[in-house]
C-alpha positions as CSV (number, residue, x, y, z in Angstrom):
1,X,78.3,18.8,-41.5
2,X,76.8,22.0,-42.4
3,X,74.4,24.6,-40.5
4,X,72.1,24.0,-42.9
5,X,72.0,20.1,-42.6
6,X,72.0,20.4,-39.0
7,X,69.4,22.6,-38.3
8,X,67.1,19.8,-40.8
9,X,68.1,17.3,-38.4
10,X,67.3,18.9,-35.7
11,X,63.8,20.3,-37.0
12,X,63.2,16.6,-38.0
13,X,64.1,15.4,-34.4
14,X,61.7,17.7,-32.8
15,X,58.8,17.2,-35.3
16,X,59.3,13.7,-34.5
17,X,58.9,14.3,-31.0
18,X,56.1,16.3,-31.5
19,X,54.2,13.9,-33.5
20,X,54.7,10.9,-31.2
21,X,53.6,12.9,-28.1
22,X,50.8,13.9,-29.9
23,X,49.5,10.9,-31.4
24,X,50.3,9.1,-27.8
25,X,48.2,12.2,-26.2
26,X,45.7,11.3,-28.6
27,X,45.4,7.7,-28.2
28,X,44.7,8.3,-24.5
29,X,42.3,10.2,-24.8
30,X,40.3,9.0,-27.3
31,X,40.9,5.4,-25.0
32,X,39.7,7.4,-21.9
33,X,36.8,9.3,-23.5
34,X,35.3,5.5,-25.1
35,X,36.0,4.2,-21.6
36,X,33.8,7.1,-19.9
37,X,31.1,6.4,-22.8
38,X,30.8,3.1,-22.2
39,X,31.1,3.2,-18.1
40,X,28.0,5.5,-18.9
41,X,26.2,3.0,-21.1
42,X,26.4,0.5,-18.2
43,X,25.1,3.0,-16.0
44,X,22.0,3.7,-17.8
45,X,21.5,0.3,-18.5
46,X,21.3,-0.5,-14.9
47,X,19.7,2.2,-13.9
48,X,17.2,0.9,-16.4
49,X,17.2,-2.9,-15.4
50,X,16.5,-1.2,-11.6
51,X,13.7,0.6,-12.5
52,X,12.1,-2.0,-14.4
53,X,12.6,-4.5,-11.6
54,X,10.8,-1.8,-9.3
55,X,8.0,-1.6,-11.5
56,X,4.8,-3.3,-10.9
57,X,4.1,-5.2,-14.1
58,X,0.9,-7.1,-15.6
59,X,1.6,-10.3,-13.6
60,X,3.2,-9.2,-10.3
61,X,2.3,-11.4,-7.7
62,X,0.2,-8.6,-5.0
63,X,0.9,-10.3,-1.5
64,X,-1.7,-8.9,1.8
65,X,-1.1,-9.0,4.9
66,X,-3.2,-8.1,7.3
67,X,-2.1,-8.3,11.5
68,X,-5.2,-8.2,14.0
69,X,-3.0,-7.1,17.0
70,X,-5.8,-8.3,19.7
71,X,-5.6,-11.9,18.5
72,X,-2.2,-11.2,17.7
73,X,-3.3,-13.2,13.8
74,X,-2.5,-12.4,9.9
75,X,-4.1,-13.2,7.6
76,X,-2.8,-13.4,4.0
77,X,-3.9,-13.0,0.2
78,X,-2.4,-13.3,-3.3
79,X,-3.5,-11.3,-6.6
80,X,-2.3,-10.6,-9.5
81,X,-2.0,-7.1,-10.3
82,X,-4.1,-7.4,-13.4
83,X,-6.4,-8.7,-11.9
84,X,-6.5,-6.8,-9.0
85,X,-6.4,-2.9,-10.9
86,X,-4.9,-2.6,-14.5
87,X,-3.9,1.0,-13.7
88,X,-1.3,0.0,-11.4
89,X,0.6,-1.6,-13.8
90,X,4.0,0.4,-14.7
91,X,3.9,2.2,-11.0
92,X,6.9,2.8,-9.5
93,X,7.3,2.4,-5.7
94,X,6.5,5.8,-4.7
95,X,3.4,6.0,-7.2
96,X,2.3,1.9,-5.5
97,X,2.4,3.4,-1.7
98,X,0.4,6.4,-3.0
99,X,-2.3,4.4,-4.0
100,X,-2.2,1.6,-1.1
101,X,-2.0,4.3,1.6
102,X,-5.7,5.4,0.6
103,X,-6.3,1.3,1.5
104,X,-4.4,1.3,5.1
105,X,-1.4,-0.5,3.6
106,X,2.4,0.2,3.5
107,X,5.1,-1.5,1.2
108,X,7.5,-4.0,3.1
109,X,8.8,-5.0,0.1
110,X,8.8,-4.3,-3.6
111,X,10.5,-6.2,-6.6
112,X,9.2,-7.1,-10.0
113,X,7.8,-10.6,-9.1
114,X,6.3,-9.3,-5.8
115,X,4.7,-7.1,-4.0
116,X,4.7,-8.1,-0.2
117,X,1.8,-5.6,1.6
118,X,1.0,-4.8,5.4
119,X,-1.4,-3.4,7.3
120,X,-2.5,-3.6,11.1
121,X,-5.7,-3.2,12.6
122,X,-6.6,-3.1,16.8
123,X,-8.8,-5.9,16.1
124,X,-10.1,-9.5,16.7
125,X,-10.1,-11.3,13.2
126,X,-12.8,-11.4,11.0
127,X,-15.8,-13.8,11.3
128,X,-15.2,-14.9,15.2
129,X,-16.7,-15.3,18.6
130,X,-15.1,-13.0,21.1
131,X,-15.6,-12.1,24.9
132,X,-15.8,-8.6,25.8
133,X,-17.2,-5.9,27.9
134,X,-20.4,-4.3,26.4
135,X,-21.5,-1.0,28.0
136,X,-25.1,-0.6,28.5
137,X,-27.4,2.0,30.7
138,X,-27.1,0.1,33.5
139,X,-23.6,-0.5,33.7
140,X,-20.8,-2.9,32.1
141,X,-21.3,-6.6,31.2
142,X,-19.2,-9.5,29.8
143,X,-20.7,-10.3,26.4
144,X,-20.2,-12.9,23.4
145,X,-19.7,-10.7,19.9
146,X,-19.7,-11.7,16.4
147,X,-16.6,-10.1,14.4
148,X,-17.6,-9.3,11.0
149,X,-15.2,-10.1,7.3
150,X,-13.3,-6.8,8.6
151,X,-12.8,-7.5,12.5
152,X,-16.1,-5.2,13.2
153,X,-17.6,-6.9,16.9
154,X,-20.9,-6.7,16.9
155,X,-23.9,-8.4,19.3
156,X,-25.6,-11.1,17.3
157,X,-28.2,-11.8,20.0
158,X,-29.3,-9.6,23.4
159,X,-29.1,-13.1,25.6
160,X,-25.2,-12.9,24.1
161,X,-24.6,-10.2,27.2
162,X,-24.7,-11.8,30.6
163,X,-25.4,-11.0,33.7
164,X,-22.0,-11.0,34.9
165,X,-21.1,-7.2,35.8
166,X,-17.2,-6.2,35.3
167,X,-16.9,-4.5,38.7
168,X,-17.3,-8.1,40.0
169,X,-14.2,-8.8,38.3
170,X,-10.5,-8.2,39.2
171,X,-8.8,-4.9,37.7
172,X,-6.7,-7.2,36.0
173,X,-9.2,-9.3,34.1
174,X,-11.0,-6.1,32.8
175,X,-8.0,-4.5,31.6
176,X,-7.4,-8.0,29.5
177,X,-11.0,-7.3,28.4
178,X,-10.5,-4.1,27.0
179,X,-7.3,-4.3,25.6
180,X,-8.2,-7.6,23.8
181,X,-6.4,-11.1,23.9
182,X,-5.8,-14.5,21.6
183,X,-7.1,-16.2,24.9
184,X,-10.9,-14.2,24.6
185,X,-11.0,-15.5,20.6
186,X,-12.6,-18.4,19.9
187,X,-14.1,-20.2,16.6
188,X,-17.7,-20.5,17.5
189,X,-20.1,-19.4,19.9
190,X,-20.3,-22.4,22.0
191,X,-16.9,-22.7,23.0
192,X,-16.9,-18.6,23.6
193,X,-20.0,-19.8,26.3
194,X,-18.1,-22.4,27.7
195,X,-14.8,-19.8,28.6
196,X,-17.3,-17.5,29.7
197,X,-18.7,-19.7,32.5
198,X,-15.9,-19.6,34.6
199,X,-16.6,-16.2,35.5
200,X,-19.6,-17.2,36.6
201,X,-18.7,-19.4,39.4
């Protein structure tokens, strides 16, 4: 064989080589660049899908719940967002506790069926009878109160404080006063006068 024909042979071989290496480089990296384009695709889209589950939308279901520590009660409410403010519709979570921290609440839980809101208040519940201690000029006095639609006590009538002076009472029983308890709660005003006598014996 000659030199010639050799060396064509051997030009051919490596051109072969060459080709095949590169078509196979090629073909992986093309695969591997698609694969990265698509694993990106996915991303964004669920990034997306998140966001838009996280979004308040026309007919999120706006869930209250307010906690009156001294009765230890909560009270609950359902609105539609809608309904409730338009211009909260398309908040995101961060832009939702912005606007409800101006209102007391926080965000326990956020998707894009529900909003679950809380807030708690130091108060008795709203629209109660409540024992208590009402300060007056001439000292301290158990008294019946009226709680208002926010938890606000308030004397409805001046016969509503008794005569019964808190330093006739133990330490214990004023602290309980003060702080607030279920136990000093009651529906109506009769039943708050019929608790309140037995301090009176």
């Amino acid at each position: 064989m000659s030199k010639k024909r050799k060396f064509i042979l051997w030009f051919s071989a490596v051109a072969l080589v060459l080709f095949v290496g590169g078509y196979l480089g090629y073909y992986k990296y093309n695969k591997s660049t698609k694969y990265k384009e698509e694993l990106y695709k996915d991303s964004n889209a669920v990034m997306s899908k998140s966001k838009s589950q996280n979004t308040v939308k026309y007919n999120t279901k706006l869930i209250f719940k307010v906690m009156y520590l001294k009765s230890n009660d909560t009270i609950e409410e359902e609105q539609i967002a809608e309904k409730y403010d338009k211009s909260i519709v398309g908040y995101d979570r961060e832009k939702l506790q912005s606007y409800f921290s101006k209102k007391g609440f926080k965000i326990n839980k956020m998707d894009g069926e529900e909003v679950i809101l809380i807030k708690s208040l130091d108060r008795y519940s709203p629209n109660k009878y409540v024992i208590s201690i009402e300060k007056t000029d001439k000292g301290e006095y158990m008294a019946i109160f009226r709680t208002d639609n926010e938890g606000n006590m308030y004397i409805e009538k001046k016969e509503d404080v008794t005569d019964i002076r808190t330093n006739l009472l133990r330490k214990e029983e004023v602290e309980m006063l003060k702080s607030g308890s279920s136990e000093f709660q009651f529906d109506t005003k009769e039943k708050a006068k019929e608790a309140i006598t037995e301090y009176q014996s």
